[in-house]
C-alpha positions in Angstrom: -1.0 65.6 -3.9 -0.7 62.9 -6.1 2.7 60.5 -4.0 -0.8 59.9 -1.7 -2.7 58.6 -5.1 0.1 56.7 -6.6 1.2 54.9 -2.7 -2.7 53.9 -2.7 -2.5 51.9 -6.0 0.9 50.4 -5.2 -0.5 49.0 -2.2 -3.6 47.9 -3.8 -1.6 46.4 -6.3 0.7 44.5 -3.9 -2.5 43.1 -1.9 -4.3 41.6 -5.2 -0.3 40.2 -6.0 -0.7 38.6 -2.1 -4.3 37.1 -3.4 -3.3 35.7 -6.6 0.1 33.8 -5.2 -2.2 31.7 -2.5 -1.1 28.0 -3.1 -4.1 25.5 -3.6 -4.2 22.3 -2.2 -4.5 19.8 -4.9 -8.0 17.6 -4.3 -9.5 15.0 -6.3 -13.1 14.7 -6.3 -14.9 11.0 -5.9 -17.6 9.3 -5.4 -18.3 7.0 -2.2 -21.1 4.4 -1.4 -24.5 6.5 -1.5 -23.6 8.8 -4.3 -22.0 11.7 -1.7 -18.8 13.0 -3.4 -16.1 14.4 -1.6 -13.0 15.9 -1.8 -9.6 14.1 -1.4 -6.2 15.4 -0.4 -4.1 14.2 -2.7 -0.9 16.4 -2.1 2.2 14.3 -0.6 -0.5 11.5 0.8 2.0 8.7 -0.4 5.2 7.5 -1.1 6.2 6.9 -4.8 7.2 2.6 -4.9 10.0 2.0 -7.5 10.0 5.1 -8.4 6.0 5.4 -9.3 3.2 7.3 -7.9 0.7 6.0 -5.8 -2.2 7.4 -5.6 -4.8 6.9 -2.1 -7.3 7.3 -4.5 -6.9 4.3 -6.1 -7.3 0.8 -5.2 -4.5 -1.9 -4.3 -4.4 -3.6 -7.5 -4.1 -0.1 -9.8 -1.4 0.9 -7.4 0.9 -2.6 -7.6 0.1 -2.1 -11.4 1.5 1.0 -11.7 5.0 -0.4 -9.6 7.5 -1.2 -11.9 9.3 -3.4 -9.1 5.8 -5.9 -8.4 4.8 -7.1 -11.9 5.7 -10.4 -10.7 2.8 -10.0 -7.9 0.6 -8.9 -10.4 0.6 -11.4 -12.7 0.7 -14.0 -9.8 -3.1 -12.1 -8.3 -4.4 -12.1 -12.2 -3.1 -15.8 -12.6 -4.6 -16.8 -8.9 -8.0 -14.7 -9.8 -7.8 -12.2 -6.8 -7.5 -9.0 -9.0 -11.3 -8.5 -8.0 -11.3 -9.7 -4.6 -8.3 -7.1 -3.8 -10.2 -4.7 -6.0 -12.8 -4.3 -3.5 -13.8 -2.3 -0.8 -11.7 -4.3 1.9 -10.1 -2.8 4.0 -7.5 -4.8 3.6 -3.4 -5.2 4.5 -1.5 -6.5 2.1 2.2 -6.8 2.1 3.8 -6.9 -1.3 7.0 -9.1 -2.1 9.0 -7.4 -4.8 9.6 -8.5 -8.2 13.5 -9.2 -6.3 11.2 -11.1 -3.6 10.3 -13.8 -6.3 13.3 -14.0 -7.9 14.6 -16.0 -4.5 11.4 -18.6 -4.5 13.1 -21.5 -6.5 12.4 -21.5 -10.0 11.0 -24.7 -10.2 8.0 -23.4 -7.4 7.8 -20.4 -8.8 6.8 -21.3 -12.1 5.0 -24.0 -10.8 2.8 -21.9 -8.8 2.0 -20.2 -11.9 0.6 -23.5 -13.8 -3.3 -23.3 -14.4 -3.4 -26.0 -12.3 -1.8 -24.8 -9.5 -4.4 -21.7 -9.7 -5.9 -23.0 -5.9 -2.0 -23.2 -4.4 -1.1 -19.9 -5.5 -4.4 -18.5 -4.4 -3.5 -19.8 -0.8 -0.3 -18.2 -1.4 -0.9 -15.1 -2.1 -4.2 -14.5 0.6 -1.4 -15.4 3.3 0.3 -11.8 2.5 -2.9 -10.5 3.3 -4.6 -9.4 6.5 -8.4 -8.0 6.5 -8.6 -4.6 7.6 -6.0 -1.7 7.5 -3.1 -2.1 9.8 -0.5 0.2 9.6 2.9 0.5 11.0 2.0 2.4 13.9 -0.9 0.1 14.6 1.5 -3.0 13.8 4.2 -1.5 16.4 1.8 -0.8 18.7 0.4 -4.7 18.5 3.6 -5.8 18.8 4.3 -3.8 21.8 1.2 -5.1 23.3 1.8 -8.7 23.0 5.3 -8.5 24.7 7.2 -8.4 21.4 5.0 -9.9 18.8 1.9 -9.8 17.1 0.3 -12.7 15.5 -1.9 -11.7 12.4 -4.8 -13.4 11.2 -4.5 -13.8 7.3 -7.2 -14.5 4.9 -5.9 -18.2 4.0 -6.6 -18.5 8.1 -3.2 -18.8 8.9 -1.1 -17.3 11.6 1.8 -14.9 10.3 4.0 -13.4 12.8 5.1 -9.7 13.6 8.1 -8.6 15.4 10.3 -5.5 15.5 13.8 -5.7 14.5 15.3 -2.8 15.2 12.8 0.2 13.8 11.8 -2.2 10.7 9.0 -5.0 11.0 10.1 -8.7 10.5 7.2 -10.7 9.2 7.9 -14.7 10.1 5.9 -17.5 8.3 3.6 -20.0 9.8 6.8 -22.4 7.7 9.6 -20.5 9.6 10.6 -17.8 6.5 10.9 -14.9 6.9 10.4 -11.0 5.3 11.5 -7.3 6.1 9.1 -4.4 5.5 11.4 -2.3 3.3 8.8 0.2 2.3 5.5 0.6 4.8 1.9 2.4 4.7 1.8 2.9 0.9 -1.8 4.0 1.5 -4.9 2.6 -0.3 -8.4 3.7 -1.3 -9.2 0.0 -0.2 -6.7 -0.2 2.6 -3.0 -0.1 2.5 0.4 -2.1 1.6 3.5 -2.5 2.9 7.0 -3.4 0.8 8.1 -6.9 1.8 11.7 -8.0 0.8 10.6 -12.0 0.5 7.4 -14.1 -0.2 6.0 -15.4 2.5 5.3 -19.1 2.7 2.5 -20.5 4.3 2.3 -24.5 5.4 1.0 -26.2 2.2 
């Protein structure tokens, strides 16, 4: 009489196990416009840049802050003043020239660009790697697609910047003829999303 008894807590003891081994998805609580708070998924939402998390919970500037390979960009939107514009609530596309990116822009421009009194130039430079509104790869491919093998993007200096496909990856050409690879794309955003560019765009000064 009692293999009936001891089977009966075995098996209770095996379904409680079952109960406490159920995985959680990991969710961040926030706070949107008009005070509702919701729950984000944050597991596996993004790609690490550089090595570094990004969090879709944060906005484009606290992301390319935490990069280690875009501290060059960084201090070019804090020398420019962007770091609020790009801190709001968008959405916005930006595409993000590495720290590598730079390091081909001649030094003389590039540390030009940086001079107080270039602050307007840089500016210009800097709003041409971005696009209002969230555009993604799929949504650039798609555009691309649709326009017989390019898209041309409005960016927020009011310049054209075009989009073509070569091969799977995304060439980005400049309205002066240069031109950039996205290396890394939809890095997502709470304020839109960036894509890894392997060059700095140049707009026509």
């Amino acid at each position: 009489m009692k293999t009936p008894l001891i089977l009966t807590v075995a098996a209770a003891a095996l379904a409680l196990a079952g109960c406490g081994s159920k995985t959680e998805t990991p969710t961040e609580t926030t706070t949107v416009a008009g005070g509702e708070t919701t729950a984000v998924d944050t597991a596996g939402a993004n790609p690490t840049v550089g090595g570094a998390e990004m969090l879709a919970t944060k906005n484009i500037v606290e992301n390319a802050s935490a990069s280690p390979i875009h501290k060059t960009l960084v201090a070019a939107v804090t020398q420019a003043g962007l770091v609020e514009t790009l801190s709001g609530a968008g959405p916005f596309t930006v595409f993000a020239p590495t720290d590598a990116a730079f390091s081909q822009v001649a030094p003389v421009t590039r540390d030009g660009w940086m001079r107080p009194a270039q602050k307007e130039v840089l500016a210009g430079v800097l709003k041409y790697h971005v696009v209002p509104g969230k555009l993604t790869a799929a949504d650039l491919a798609a555009q691309i697609a649709a326009g017989g093998g390019k898209a041309v993007l409005k960016t927020a200096d009011g310049q054209d910047l075009t989009a073509t496909k070569n091969g799977d990856a995304i060439l980005l050409t400049s309205a002066s003829g240069n031109k950039a690879t996205v290396t890394q794309a939809d890095v997502g955003q709470s304020n839109g999303v960036i894509h890894v560019i392997d060059a700095v765009l140049v707009p026509k000064m």
